[in-house]
Every structure is written in C-alpha cells, then in structure tokens.
C-alpha positions, 0 to 999 in steps of 0.5 A: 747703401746698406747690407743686403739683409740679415745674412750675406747680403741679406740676411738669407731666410725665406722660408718652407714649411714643409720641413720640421722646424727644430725646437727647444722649449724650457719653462718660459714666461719671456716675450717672444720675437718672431726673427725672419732670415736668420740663415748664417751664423754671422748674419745681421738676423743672427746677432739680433736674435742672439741680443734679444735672447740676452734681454730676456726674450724667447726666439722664434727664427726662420731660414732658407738654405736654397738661397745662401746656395745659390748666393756667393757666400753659399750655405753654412752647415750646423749654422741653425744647430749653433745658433739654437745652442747660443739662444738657449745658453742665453735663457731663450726657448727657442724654434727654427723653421725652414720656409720658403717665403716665396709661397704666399702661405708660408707666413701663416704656416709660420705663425701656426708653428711658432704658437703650437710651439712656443705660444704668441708672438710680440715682436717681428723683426723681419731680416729675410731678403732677396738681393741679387745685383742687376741694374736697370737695362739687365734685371729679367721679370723673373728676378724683379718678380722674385725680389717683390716678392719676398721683399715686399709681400712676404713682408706685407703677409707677414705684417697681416698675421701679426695683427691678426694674431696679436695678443699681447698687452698693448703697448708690447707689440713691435714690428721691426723691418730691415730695409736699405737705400741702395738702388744702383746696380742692384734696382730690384732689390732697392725698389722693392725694399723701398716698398717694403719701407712703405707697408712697414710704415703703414702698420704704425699706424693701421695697427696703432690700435692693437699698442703695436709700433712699426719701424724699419731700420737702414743697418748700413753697411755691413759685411757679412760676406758678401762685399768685394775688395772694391766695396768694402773700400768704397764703404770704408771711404764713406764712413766717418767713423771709418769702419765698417758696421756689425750685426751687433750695431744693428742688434743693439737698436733693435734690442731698444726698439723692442725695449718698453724704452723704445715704445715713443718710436714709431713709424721711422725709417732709422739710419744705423749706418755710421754716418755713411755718406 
C-alpha cells in the first residue's frame, strides 16, 4: 500500500496551462527539477521539492487545485505562495504552473513555460495523481478512464518531452516517478499506477542514450491527510519500525536518486515503505 501521491493521497497536481504560472528567478546556474503534484504544503511533492532545493537544484512545480477540492482534505489556499517562499530561502529559482494533466497537451505546455522561464529541465520527478477508492464491482469508465489518464498518459506524455528536450550533459538526467502497490478497494488507481511502473521502466532504457536513468519509487504509506482512524491503524500494524512514513523519507531517496551518487540506479521499482508488510 502506498500514499496516493504526492499530496493527499496523491500528491494533488495536474495541470492547466491556462492560468499564469508565478515565478521567482534569481541569478542561477543550478540544475533544475521539473516536481509534478506539488499542491499542498504538506504533500510528498512538496517536501521533495523543498529537499532538492536544499541540494542545490533550481524548482519548477506543477498544481491543480480542482483536484484537492473535490478530494476530502480539500484546497490549501497560500499553499503555492508558501512553498514559492520555502524554495527561494533555500536558494532555488523557482516557477508554479496550474495544469490540468488531463489535457493531452499540457506537459508540452509545461515544458515550453518552464524553459522560457527558468531554462532546461534535468530531472522529473513526477508525484501528480489520480486516487479516488472504488473497487472492481463499483469503478464507472468514466473514473477508470480518468485514473489512466493522468496516472499513466500524462506520465508517458511527460516522460516523451523530456527526452525530446533533454540537454543537459549525459549522465545528469533523471526520471523519478511515484507509483503504489495497492489495488483493493482502490483497482483503478492500483492499475493504472501499475502502468505507469512499466513506461517509467521503459525510459531507463529507450532513453539510455540521452545519459538519463528511470526509476519509480513506492514511498509507502504515508499520511498527508487522507488516512481514516482505521488505516492509519492498519499501517502502523504493518510497519516494523511502527511509524508511519513522511514526505521527508521519501524526499531524502529521491534527493540520492537525483545526486551524481545515485547515477548506478536505473530502472528500479524502489520500496521506501519502512518494511511495510
């Protein structure tokens, strides 16, 4: 079982490139990560982009508030301005874009602004999801149709412009995907992330000769708002170390993964879940 992405479950982004993206660009000649579903302060997207900015990495990030309002937890107001300010105290220049990644040219859209604005990606981590719970005898099309595509295409589409564009020097670029192993009571979100595993996996090598590693990254489970009493509980049970994870666990793997040091690893399904079994 795993944290629905990045942010509530999910680390909440997709995206719309209709609205204005904000951006803070100080005088930079870090590398820059391109962080999907960083909508919530508290979300795994979040902390991972606020320890890349730590490391010395320039932050692009993408959100989309219409999910987080439909989901329980529900929108953060301030939440992109806060995390802005956080990346910048750490040196980072930095850019937001709401994007709905349910439009099949948003990635390219979010590629086009984030070069304009800040200049070439290096890394993508993408922690944008769909998770909404529904098994196999109550999931509509409509919602398994949805879950396929921003948890599988919009990763694919994604994954495609960044080896389009990739210029960095060979050996820098890194595809970083959040995925999860559970399936029951939440099928099309399961599925679909399973699909995902398999296209991440596909670029470590498709992309191989542009000096790119693939890699995705099961965080386990991790509460940022969207466990019941009763899962929590069962998670606790279930973890040897008997807590639960944090975005801050799962932010340190991928700050290693995006490090020259984390170069060796390459087409991995990572657990990060503390023994949770």
């Amino acid at each position: 079982m795993t944290t629905p992405p990045g942010q509530g479950p999910p680390d909440p982004d997709r995206a719309s490139s209709s609205a204005r993206p904000s951006s803070v660009r100080p005088s930079s000649t870090r590398p820059l990560a391109l962080i999907t579903g960083v909508g919530r302060t508290v979300g795994i997207g979040a902390g991972i982009a606020r320890r890349l900015a730590a490391s010395g990495w320039d932050i692009a990030f993408t959100h989309w508030t219409p999910y987080d309002e439909r989901m329980s937890w529900g929108s953060e107001p301030g939440a992109t301005e806060a995390i802005t300010r956080t990346l910048v105290e750490r040196g980072a220049a930095t850019t937001a874009i709401e994007a709905d990644l349910a439009d099949p040219d948003a990635p390219a859209r979010i590629f086009d602004e984030v070069e304009q604005k800040l200049g070439g990606v290096t890394a993508l981590v993408m922690c944008h999801c769909e998770s909404v719970d529904s098994g196999l005898l109550d999931t509509t099309v409509e919602s398994f149709d949805r879950h396929f595509t921003i948890n599988a295409r919009a990763t694919w589409l994604l994954i495609r412009e960044h080896g389009r564009r990739f210029a960095a020097a060979p050996g820098t670029g890194r595809i970083i995907s959040l995925t999860s192993d559970h399936t029951v009571g939440n099928m099309p979100y399961g599925a679909s992330k399973g699909a995902m595993d398999r296209i991440t996996l596909a670029a470590a090598r498709e992309l191989a000769h542009l000096g790119m590693t693939a890699n995705a990254v099961n965080p386990g489970p991790v509460d940022t708002g969207w466990m019941s009493e009763e899962v929590r509980a069962t998670c606790l049970r279930g973890t040897p170390l008997g807590r639960l994870g944090t975005p801050q666990d799962t932010a340190h793997l991928v700050d290693f993964l995006c490090s020259p040091e984390g170069q060796w690893i390459n087409g991995q399904l990572l657990m990060s879940n503390g023994g949770l079994g």
